[in-house]
MARPALO-452564 format. One line per field, with one value per atom (N, C-alpha, C, O): residue number from 1; residue in three letters; chain; atom name; x, y, z. Coordinates in pm, whole numbers, plus 50000, padded with zeros to 5 digits. Layout:
<atoms>
num	[NUM / ...]
residuo	[ALA / ...]
cadena	[A / ...]
atomo	[CA / ...]
x	[X / ...]
y	[Y / ...]
z	[Z / ...]
</atoms>
This chain:
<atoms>
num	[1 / 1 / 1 / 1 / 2 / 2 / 2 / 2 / 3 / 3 / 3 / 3 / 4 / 4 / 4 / 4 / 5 / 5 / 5 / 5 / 6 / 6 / 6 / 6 / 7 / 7 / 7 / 7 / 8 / 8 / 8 / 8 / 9 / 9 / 9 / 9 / 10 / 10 / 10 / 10 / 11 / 11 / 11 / 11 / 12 / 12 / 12 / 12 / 13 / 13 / 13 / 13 / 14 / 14 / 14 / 14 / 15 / 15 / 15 / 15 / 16 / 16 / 16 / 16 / 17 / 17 / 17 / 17 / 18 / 18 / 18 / 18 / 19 / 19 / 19 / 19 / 20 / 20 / 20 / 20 / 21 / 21 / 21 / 21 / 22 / 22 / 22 / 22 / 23 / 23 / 23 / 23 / 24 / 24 / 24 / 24 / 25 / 25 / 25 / 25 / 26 / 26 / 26 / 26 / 27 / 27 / 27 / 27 / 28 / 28 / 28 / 28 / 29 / 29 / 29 / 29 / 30 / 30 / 30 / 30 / 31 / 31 / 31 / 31 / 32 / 32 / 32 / 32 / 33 / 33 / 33 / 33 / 34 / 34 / 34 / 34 / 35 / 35 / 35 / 35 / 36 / 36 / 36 / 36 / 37 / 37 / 37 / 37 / 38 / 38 / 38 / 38 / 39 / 39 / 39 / 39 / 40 / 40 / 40 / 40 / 41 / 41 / 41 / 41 / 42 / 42 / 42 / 42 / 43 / 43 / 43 / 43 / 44 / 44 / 44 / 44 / 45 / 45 / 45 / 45 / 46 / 46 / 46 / 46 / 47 / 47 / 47 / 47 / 48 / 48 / 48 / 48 / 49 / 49 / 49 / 49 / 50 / 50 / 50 / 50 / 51 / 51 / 51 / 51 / 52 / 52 / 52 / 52 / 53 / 53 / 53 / 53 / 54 / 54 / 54 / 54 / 55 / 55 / 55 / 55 / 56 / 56 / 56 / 56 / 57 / 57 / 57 / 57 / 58 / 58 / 58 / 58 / 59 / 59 / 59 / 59 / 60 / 60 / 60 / 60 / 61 / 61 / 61 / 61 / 62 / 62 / 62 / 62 / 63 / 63 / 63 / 63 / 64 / 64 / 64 / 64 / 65 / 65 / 65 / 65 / 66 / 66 / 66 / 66 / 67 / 67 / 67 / 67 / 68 / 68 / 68 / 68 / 69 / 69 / 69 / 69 / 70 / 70 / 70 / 70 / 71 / 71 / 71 / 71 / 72 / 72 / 72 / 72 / 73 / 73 / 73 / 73 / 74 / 74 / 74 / 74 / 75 / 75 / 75 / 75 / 76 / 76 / 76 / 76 / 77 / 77 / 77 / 77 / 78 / 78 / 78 / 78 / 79 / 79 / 79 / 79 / 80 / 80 / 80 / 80 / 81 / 81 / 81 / 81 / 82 / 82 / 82 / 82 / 83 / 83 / 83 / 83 / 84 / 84 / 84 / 84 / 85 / 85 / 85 / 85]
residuo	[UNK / UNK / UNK / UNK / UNK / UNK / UNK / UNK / UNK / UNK / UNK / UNK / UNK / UNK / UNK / UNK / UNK / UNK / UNK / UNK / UNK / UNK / UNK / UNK / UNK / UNK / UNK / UNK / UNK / UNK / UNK / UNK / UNK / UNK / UNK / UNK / UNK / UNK / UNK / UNK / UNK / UNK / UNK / UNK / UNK / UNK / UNK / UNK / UNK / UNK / UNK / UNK / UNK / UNK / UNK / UNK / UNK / UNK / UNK / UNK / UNK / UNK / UNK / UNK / UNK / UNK / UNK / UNK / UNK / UNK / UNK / UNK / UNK / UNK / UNK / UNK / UNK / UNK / UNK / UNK / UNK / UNK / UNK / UNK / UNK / UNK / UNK / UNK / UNK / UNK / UNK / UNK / UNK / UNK / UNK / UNK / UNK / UNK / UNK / UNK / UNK / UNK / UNK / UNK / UNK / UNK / UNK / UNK / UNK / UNK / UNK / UNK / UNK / UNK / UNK / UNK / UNK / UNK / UNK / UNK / UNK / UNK / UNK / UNK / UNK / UNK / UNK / UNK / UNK / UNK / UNK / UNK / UNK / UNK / UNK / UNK / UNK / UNK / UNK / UNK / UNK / UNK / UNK / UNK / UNK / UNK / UNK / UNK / UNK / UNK / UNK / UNK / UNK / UNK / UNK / UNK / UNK / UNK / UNK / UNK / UNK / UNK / UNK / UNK / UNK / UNK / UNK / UNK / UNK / UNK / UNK / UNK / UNK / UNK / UNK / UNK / UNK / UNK / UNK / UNK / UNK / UNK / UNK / UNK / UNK / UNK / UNK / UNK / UNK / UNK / UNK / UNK / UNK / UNK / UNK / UNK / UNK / UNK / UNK / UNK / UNK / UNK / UNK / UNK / UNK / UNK / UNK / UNK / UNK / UNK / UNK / UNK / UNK / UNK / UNK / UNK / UNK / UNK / UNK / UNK / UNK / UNK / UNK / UNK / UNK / UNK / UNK / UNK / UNK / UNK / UNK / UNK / UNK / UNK / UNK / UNK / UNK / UNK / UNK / UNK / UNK / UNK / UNK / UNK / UNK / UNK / UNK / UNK / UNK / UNK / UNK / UNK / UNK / UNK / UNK / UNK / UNK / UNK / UNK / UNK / UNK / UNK / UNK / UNK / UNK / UNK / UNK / UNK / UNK / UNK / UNK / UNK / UNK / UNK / UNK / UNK / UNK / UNK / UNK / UNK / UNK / UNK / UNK / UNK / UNK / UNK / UNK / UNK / UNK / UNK / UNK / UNK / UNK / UNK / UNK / UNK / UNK / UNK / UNK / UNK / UNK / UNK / UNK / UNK / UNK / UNK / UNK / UNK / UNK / UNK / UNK / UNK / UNK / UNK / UNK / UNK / UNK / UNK / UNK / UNK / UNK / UNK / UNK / UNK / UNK / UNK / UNK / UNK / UNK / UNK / UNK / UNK / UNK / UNK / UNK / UNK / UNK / UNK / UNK / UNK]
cadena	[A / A / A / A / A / A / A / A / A / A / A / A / A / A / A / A / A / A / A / A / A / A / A / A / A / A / A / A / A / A / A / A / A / A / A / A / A / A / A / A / A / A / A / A / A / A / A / A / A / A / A / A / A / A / A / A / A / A / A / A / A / A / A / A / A / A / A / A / A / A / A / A / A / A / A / A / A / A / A / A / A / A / A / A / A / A / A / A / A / A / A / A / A / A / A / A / A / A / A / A / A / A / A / A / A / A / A / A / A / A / A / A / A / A / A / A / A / A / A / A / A / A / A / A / A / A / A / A / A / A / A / A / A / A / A / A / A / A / A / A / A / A / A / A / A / A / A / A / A / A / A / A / A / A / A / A / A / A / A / A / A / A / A / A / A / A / A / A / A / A / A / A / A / A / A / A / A / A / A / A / A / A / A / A / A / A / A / A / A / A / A / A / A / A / A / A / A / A / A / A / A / A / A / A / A / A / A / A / A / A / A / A / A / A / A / A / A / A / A / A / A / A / A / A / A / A / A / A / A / A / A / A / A / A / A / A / A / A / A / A / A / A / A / A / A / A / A / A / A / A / A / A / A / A / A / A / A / A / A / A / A / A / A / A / A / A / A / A / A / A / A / A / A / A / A / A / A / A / A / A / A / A / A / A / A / A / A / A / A / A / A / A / A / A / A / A / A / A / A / A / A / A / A / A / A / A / A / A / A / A / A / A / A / A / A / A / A / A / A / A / A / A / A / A / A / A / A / A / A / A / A / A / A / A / A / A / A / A / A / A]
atomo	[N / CA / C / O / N / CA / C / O / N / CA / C / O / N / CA / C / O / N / CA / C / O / N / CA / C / O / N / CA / C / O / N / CA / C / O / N / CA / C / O / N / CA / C / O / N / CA / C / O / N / CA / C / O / N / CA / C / O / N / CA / C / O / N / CA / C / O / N / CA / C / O / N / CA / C / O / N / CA / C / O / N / CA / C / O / N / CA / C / O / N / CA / C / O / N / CA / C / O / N / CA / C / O / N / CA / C / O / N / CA / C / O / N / CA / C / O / N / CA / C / O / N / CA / C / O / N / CA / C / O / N / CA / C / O / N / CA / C / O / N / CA / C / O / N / CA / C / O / N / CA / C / O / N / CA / C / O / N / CA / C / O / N / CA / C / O / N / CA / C / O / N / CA / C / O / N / CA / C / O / N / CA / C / O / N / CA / C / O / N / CA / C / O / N / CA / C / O / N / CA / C / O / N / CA / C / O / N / CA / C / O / N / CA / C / O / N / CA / C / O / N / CA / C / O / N / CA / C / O / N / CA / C / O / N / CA / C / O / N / CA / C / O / N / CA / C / O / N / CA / C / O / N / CA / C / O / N / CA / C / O / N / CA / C / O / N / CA / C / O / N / CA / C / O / N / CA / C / O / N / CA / C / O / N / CA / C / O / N / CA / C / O / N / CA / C / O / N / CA / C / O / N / CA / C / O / N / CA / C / O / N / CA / C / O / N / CA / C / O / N / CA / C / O / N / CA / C / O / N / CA / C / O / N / CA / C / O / N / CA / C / O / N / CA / C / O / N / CA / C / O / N / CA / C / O / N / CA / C / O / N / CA / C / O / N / CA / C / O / N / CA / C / O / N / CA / C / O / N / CA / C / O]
x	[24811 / 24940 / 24999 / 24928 / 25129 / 25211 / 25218 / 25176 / 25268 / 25263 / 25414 / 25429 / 25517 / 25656 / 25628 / 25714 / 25494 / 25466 / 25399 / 25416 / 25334 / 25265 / 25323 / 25304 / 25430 / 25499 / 25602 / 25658 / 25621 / 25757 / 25688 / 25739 / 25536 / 25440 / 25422 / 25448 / 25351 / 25342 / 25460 / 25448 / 25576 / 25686 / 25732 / 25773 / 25723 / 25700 / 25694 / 25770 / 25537 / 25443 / 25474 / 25447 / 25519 / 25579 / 25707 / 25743 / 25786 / 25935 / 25901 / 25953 / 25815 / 25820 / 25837 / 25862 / 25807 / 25801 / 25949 / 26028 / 25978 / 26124 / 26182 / 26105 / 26288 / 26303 / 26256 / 26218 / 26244 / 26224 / 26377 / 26448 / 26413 / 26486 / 26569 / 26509 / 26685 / 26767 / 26759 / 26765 / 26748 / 26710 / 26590 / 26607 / 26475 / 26399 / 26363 / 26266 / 26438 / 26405 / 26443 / 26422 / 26511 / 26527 / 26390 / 26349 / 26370 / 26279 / 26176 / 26175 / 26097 / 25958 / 25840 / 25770 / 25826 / 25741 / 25749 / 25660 / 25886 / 25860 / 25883 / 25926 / 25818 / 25864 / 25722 / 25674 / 25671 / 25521 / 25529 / 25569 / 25481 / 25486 / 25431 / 25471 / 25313 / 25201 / 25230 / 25249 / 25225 / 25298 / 25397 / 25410 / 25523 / 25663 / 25629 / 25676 / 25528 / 25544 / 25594 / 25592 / 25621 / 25700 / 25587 / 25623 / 25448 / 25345 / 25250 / 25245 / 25197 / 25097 / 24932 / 24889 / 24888 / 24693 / 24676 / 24619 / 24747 / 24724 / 24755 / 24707 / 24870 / 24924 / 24846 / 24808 / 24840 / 24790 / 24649 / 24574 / 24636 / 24431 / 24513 / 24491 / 24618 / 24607 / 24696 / 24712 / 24722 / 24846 / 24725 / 24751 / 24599 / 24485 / 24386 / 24323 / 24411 / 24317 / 24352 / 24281 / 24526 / 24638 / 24634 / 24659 / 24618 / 24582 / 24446 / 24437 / 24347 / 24230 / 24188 / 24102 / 24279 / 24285 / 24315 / 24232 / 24430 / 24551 / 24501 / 24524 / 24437 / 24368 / 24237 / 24195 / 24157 / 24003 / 23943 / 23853 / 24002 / 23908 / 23870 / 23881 / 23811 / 23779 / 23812 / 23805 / 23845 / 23910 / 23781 / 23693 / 23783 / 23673 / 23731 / 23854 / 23684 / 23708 / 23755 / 23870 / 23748 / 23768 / 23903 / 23988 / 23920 / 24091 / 24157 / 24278 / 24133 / 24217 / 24256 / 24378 / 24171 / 24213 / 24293 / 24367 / 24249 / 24374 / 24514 / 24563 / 24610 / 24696 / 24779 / 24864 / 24748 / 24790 / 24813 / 24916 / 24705 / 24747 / 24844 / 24851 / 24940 / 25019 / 25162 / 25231 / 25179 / 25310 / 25268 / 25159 / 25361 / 25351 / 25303 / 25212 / 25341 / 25319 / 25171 / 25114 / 25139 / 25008 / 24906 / 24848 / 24900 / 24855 / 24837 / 24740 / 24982 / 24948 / 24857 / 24776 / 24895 / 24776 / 24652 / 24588 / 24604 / 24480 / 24429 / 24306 / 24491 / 24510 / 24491 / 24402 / 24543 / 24562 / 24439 / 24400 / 24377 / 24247 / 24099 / 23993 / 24140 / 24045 / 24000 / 23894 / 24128 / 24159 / 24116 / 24055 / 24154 / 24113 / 23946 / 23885 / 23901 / 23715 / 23675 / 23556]
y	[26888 / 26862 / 26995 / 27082 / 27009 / 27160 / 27155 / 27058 / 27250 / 27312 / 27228 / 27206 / 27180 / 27120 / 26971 / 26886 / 26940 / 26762 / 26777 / 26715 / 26858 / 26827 / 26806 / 26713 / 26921 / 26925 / 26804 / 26789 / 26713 / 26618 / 26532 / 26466 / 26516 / 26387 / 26375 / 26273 / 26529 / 26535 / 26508 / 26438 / 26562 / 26517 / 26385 / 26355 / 26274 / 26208 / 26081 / 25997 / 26129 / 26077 / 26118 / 26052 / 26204 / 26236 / 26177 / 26157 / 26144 / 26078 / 25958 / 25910 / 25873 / 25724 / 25631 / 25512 / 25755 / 25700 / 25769 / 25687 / 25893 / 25958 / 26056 / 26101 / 26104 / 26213 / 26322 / 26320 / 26441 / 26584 / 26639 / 26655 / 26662 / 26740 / 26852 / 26910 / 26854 / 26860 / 27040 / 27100 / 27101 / 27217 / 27275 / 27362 / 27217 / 27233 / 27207 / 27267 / 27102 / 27075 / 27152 / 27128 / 27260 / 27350 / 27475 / 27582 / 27429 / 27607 / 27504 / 27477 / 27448 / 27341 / 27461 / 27415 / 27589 / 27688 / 27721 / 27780 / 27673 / 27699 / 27547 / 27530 / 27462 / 27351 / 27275 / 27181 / 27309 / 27278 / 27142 / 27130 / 27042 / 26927 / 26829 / 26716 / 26908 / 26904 / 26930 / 26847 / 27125 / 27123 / 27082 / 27070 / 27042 / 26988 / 26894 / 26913 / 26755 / 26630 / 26533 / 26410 / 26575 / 26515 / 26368 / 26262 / 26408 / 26291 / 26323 / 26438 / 26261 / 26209 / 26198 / 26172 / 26211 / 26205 / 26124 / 26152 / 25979 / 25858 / 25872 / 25825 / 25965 / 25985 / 26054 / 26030 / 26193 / 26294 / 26257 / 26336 / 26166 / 26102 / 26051 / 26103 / 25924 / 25852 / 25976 / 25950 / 26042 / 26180 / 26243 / 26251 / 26293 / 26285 / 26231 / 26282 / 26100 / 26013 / 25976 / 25955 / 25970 / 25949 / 26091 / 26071 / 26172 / 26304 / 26313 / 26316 / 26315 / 26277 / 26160 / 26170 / 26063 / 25955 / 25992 / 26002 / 26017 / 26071 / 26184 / 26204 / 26280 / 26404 / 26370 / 26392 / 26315 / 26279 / 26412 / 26469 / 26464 / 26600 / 26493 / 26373 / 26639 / 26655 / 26779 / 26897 / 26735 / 26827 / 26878 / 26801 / 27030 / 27038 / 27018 / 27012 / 27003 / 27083 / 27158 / 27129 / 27262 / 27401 / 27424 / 27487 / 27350 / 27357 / 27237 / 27237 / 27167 / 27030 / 27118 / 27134 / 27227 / 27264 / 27417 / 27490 / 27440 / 27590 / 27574 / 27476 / 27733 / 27697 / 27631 / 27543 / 27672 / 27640 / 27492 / 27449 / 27405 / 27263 / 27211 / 27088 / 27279 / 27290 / 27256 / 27154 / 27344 / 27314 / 27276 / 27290 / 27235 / 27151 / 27267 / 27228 / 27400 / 27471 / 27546 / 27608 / 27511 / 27541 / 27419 / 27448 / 27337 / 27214 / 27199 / 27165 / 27242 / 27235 / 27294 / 27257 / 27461 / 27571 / 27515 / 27517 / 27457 / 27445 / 27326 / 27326 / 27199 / 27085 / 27177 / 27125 / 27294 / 27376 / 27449 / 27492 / 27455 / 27524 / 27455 / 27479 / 27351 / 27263 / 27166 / 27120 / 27165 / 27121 / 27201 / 27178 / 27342 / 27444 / 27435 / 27475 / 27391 / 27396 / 27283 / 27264]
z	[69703 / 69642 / 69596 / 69546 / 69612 / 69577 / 69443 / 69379 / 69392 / 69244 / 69228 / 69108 / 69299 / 69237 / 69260 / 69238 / 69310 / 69308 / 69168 / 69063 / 69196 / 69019 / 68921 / 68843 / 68912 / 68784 / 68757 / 68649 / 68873 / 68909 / 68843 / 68752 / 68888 / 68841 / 68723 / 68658 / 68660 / 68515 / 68426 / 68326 / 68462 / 68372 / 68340 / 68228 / 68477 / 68499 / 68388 / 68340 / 68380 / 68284 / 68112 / 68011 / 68121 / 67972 / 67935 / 67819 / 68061 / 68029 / 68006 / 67905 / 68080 / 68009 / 67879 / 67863 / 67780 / 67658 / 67587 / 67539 / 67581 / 67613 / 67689 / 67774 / 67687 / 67790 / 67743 / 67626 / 67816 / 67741 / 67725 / 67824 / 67614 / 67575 / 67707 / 67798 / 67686 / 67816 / 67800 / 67907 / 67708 / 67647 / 67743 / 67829 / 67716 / 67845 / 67960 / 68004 / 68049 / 68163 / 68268 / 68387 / 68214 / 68341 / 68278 / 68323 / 68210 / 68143 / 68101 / 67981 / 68173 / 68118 / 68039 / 67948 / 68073 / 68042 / 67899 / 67838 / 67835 / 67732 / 67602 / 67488 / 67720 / 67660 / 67589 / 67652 / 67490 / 67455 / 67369 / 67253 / 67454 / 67427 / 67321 / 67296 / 67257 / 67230 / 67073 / 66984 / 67066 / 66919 / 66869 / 66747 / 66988 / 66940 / 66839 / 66727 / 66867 / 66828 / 66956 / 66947 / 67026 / 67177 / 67220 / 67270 / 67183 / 67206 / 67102 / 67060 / 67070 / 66982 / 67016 / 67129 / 66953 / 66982 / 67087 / 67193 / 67042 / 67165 / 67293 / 67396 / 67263 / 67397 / 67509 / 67624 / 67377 / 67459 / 67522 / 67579 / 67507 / 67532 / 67701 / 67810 / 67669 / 67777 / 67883 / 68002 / 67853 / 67929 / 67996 / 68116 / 67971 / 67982 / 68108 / 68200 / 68056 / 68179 / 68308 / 68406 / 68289 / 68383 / 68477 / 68596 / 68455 / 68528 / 68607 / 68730 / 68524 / 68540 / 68677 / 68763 / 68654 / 68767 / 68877 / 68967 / 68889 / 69029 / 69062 / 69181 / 69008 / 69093 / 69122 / 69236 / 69028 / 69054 / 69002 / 69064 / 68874 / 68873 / 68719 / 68694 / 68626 / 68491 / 68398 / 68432 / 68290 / 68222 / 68133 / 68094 / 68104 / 67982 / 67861 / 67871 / 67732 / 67612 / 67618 / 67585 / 67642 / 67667 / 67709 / 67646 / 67859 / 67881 / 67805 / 67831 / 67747 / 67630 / 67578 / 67586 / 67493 / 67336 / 67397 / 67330 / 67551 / 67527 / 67556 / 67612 / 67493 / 67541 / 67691 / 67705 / 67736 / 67868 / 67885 / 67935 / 67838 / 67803 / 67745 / 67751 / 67679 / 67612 / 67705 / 67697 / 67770 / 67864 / 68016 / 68072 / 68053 / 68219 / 68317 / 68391 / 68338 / 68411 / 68419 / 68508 / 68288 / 68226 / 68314 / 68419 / 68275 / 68310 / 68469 / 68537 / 68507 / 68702 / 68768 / 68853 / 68682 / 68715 / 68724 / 68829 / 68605 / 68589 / 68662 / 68661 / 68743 / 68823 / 68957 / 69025 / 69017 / 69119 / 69151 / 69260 / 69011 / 69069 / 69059 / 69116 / 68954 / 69006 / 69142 / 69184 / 69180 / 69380 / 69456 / 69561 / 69392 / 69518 / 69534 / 69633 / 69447 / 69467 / 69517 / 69539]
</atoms>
């Protein structure tokens, strides 16, 4: 899957509950979803498993708690190289 399916998917999944802010949808890199308040613990669990599913990878600790988890472009990266192996 390309790096602009990912990000279409992931956003996706974050709009269902509201939109992202029109402020960032052209600039998602600096759009951190996470510290905003934009989703919540619950969310961020099922935002999580929903990824987890549709790629078939696993996330560590390690990438949950870094930044990069944080914004969409962050997140693809790390979806991109877990595929590549």
């Amino acid at each position: 899957m390309n790096k602009k399916s990912i990000i279409k998917y992931l956003s996706s999944i974050l709009q269902k509950k509201r939109k992202i802010p029109i402020k960032f949808k052209k600039n998602l890199e600096k759009f951190n979803f996470i510290d905003s308040g934009f989703i919540d613990s619950l969310e961020i669990f099922f935002f999580i498993v929903q990824i987890e599913k549709k790629f078939k990878i696993k996330f560590s600790n390690k990438e949950i708690n870094s930044k990069k988890f944080k914004i969409i472009p962050g997140i693809t990266e790390l979806i991109q190289k877990k595929l590549r192996r």
